[in-house]
N, C-alpha and C positions, 0 to 999 in steps of 0.2 A: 260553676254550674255542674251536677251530676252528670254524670253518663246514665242513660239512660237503657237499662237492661232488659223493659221490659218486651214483651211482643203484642202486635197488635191484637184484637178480636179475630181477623180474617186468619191467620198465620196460627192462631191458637186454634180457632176449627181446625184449619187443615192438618194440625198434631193429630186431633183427636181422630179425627177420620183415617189416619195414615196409619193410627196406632191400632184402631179398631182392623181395618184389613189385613196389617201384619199378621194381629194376634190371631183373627177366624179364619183365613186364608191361606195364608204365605207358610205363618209357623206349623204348621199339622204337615204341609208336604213337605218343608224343609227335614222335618222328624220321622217322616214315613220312608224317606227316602237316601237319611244316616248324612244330611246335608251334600248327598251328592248332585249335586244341580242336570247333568248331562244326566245320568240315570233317571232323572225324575222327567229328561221331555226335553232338556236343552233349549235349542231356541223356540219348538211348538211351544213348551209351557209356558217359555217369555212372552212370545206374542197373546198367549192367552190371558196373563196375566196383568199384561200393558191395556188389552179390553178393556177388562174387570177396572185398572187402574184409570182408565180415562172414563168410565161411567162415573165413578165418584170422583172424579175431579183431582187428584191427586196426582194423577201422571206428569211427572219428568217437571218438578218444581223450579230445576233453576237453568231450564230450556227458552230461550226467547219466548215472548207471546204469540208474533207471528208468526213462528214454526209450531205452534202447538202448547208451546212449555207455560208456566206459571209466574217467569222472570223474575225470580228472587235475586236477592242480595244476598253475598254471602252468611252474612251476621241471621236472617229468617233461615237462610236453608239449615245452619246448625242442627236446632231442636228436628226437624223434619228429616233430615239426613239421620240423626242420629234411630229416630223412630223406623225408619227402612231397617237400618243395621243389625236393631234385634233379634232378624234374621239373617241369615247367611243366604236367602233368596231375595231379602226386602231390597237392596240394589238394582237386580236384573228386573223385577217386577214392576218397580217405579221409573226405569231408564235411566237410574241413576250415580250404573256403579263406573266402575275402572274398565277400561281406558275411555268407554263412551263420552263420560262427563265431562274430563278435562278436554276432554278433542274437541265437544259443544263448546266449552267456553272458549278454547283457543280459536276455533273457526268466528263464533260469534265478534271478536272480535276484530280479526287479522285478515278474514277472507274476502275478497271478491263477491259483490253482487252477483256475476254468476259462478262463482264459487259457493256460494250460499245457495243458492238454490239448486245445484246440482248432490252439493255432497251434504252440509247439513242439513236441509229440511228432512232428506228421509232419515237421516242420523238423528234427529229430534223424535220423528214419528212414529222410530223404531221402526223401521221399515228396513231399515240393516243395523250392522254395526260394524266397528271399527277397530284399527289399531294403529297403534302410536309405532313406529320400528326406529327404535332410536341403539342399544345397547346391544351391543356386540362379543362374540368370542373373544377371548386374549390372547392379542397382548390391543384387541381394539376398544371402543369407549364403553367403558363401563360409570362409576363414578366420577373418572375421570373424561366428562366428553372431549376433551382434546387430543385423545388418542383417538377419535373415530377414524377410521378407515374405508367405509363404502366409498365410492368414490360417485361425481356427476358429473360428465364430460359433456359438451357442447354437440347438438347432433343440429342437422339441418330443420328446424322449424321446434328444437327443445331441446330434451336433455337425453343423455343416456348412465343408467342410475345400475352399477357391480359392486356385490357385497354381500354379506354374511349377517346377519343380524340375530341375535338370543333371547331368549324370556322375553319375547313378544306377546303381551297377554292379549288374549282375542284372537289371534290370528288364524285359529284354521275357522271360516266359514265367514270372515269378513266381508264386509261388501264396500270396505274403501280402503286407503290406507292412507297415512300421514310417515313420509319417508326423510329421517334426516342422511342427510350427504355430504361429503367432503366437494367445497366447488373451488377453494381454493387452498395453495401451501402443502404441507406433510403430515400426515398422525403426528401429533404432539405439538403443533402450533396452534397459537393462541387463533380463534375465531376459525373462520375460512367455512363454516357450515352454511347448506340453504333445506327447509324445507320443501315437501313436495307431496302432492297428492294423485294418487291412483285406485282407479275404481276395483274391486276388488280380483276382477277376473283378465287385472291387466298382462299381456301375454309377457314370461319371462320370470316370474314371481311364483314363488314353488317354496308349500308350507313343507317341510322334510319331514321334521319330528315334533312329537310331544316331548317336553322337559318336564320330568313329573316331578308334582311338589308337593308338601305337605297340606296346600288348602285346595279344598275342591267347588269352588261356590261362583268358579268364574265359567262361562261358556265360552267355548275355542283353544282353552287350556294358555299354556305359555309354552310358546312353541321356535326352533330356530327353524330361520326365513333366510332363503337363497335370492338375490336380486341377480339376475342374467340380464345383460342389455335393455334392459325395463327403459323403453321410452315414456317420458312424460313430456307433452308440448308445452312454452311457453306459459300460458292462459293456467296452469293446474302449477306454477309457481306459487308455493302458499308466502305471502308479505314479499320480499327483496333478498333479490341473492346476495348472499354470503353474511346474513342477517339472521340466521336459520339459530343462533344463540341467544340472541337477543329476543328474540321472538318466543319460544320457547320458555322465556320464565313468563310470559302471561298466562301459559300455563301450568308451572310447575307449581310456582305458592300455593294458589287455588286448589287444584289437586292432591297437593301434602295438605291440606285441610279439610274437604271431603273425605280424605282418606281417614283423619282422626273424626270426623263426625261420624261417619260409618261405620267403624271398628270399636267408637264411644258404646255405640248399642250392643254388640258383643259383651264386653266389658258389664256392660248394664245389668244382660241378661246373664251371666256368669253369678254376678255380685247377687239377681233376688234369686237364682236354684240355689244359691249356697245358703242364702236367710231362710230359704223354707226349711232347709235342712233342719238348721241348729238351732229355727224357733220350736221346732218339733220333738226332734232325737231327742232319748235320753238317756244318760250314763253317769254315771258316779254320783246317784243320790240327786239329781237333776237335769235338766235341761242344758245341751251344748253352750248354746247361746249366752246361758248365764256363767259358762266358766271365761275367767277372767283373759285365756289363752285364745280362746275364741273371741272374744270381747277385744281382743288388741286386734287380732285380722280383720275383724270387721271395720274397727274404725281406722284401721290403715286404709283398706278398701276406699272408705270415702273419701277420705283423708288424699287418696290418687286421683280420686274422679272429680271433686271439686278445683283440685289445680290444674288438673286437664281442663275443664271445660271453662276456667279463669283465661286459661292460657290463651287457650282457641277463642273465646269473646274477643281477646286485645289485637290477636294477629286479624281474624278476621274482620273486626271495625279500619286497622290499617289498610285491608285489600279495600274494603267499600268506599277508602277516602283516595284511593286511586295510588297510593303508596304503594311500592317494593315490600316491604314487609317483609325482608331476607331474614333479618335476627329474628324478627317474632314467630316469623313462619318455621323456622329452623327450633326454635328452642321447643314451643309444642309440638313438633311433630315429635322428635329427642323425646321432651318426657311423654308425649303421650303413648308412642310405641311401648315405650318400657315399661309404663307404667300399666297398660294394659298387660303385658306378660305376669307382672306381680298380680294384679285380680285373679287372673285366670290360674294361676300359680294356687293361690290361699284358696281359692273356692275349690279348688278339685283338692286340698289339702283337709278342708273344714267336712266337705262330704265324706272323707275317708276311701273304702273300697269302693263305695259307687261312684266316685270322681272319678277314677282310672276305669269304669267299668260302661260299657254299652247304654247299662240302665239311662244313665244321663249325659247328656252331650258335652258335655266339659271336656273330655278329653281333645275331640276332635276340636271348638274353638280354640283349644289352647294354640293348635296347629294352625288354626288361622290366624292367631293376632298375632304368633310368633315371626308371620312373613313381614312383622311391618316395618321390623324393627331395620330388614334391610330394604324393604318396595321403598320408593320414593326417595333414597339414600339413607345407604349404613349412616346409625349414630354416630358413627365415630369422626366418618366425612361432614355430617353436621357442626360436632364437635370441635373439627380441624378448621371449615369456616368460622362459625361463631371466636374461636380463638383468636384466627389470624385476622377476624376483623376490629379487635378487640383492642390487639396489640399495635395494630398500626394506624389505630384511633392514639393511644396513647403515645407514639412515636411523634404523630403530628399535633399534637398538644407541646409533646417535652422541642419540638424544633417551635415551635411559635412562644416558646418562652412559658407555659402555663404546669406548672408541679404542684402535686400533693402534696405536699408537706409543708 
């Protein structure tokens, strides 16, 4: 029996809808304002925008129903995520970018009844936002979360939460937080983390700085975060202590795949400014588009976004069947990072001076897609998973007696 790739009627309106707002809406300030998101309004524009987004129905697609959202599965929210993305506003505008999303789906899943309705319903309703504080100074967890270092000592009626945490995106003007911690063992032992959740103006929690970076499309920036005695009681334990890992990949998959549906629509938008270009321009006795050099970028172009979005169909049918999805999720995130750098690469190559120039935005996405390659883990940590799981598949094959040859 096929798989079945189609989407329904209802999932196809809300493309067109989503794409209709992008394009009249979202993309003219994202342009007006050199896609600086804080420059254009920050979180007023968001809220303004989340409005606009819940008059037409569109707001925060893959948000539970009864906090407001549209409750998609991952495999519908693709094409709609991807449609947000064509802007570098279309995220913040739908409730749908980084960190908010994954924190919905991780809360949706993992939290307390009145966990739920303290932290995510206004998390759904936009009524705040969030940050995930997981990744730390060095020599603390970066890629590696085993070296985390914050640490969570036992206080009378909860916890007491000291530590340093980095590239916390969202973090200055949050209104909650999702804190992971060391509850038991040393930096560098296996497990011992627990989640933890704090509202955002919990005394002890001090945004220090901005880490500036080369994409500007997120509100709160990515910021390092000081944790002083930060009490959290018992009741604001998010799932089981010293589970805080395990936990954790219910949102990670998910989110390394929003993150390629959303950065898909970059990619998107990159690959038609460069078509209009070179169905247009002309040099050497004709048209760009028809010299053979141009002709090879473009169908490389494609040639990246159709395996990307193959890729993403089969991890994201894994997550909807309730599977791990570790390899699938790991290998399109790998190509799709990269392969977004190559689009955005040829199309500011095919435009010529105006690629590297103000006239068109290409420069600056390039600057966006280029973070993705290390947001949601460097290729290479991908690569070193996907390997080492590869190998020690084939180790326990050659001990059970089973060879290629």
């Amino acid at each position: 029996m096929p798989v079945d790739l189609s989407y329904s009627p209802e999932v196809l309106d809300l493309l067109e809808r989503t794409r209709t707002f992008i394009r009249d809406v979202v993309l003219p300030l994202e342009n007006r304002h050199s896609g600086d998101i804080v420059a254009a309004g920050g979180d007023d524009l968001r809220r303004d925008l989340n409005a606009q987004a819940k008059e037409l129905g569109i707001y925060a697609p893959h948000a539970p129903v009864e906090f407001g959202g549209l409750g998609l599965n991952m495999s519908d929210r693709s094409p709609i995520f991807t449609a947000a993305g064509y802007s570098t506003f279309g995220p913040a505008a739908l409730n749908l970018g980084a960190p908010d999303e994954g924190n919905v789906h991780m809360l949706a899943h993992i939290a307390s009844p009145t966990q739920k309705d303290r932290y995510l319903e206004p998390l759904c309703k936009g009524d705040i936002r969030s940050a995930f504080a997981m990744t730390e100074p060095a020599p603390g967890a970066g890629s590696d979360p085993n070296a985390l270092r914050t640490s969570a000592v036992r206080a009378p009626g909860g916890w007491r939460i000291n530590g340093v945490k980095r590239f916390i995106t969202g973090a200055d003007g949050a209104g909650m937080w999702i804190i992971m911690a060391r509850t038991r063992g040393e930096p560098g032992d296996r497990g011992g983390a627990t989640m933890f959740l704090a509202p955002g103006d919990a005394e002890g929690i001090s945004v220090d700085r901005y880490v500036h970076t080369y994409d500007r499309g997120m509100i709160g920036g990515h910021c390092e975060v000081t944790f002083t005695d930060v009490f959290v009681p018992d009741e604001d334990v998010l799932g089981e202590v010293d589970e805080g890992y395990r936990y954790a990949q219910v949102r990670l998959g998910p989110a390394r795949m929003t993150h390629v549906m959303r950065w898909m629509g970059v990619a998107e938008r990159a690959r038609d400014i460069a078509l209009d270009y070179v169905a247009t321009r002309e040099g050497f006795g004709g048209r760009l588009g028809d010299l053979g050099m141009i002709q090879q970028m473009v169908a490389d172009t494609e040639i990246d976004l159709a395996a990307t979005r193959a890729l993403l169909a089969a991890a994201c049918y894994e997550l909807d069947r309730g599977e791990h999805a570790s390899n699938s999720t790991s290998i399109a995130k790998t190509f799709g990072a990269e392969a977004y750098s190559r689009i955005l690469d040829r199309s500011i190559q095919m435009c010529g001076g105006l690629g590297v120039s103000d006239d068109l935005p290409l420069a600056r996405l390039a600057n966006e897609v280029r973070a993705f390659r290390i947001y949601d883990g460097p290729s290479e940590v991908h690569r070193w998973a996907l390997a080492k799981r590869a190998v020690g598949k084939a180790r326990k094959q050659l001990e059970a007696g089973v060879r290629h040859v």
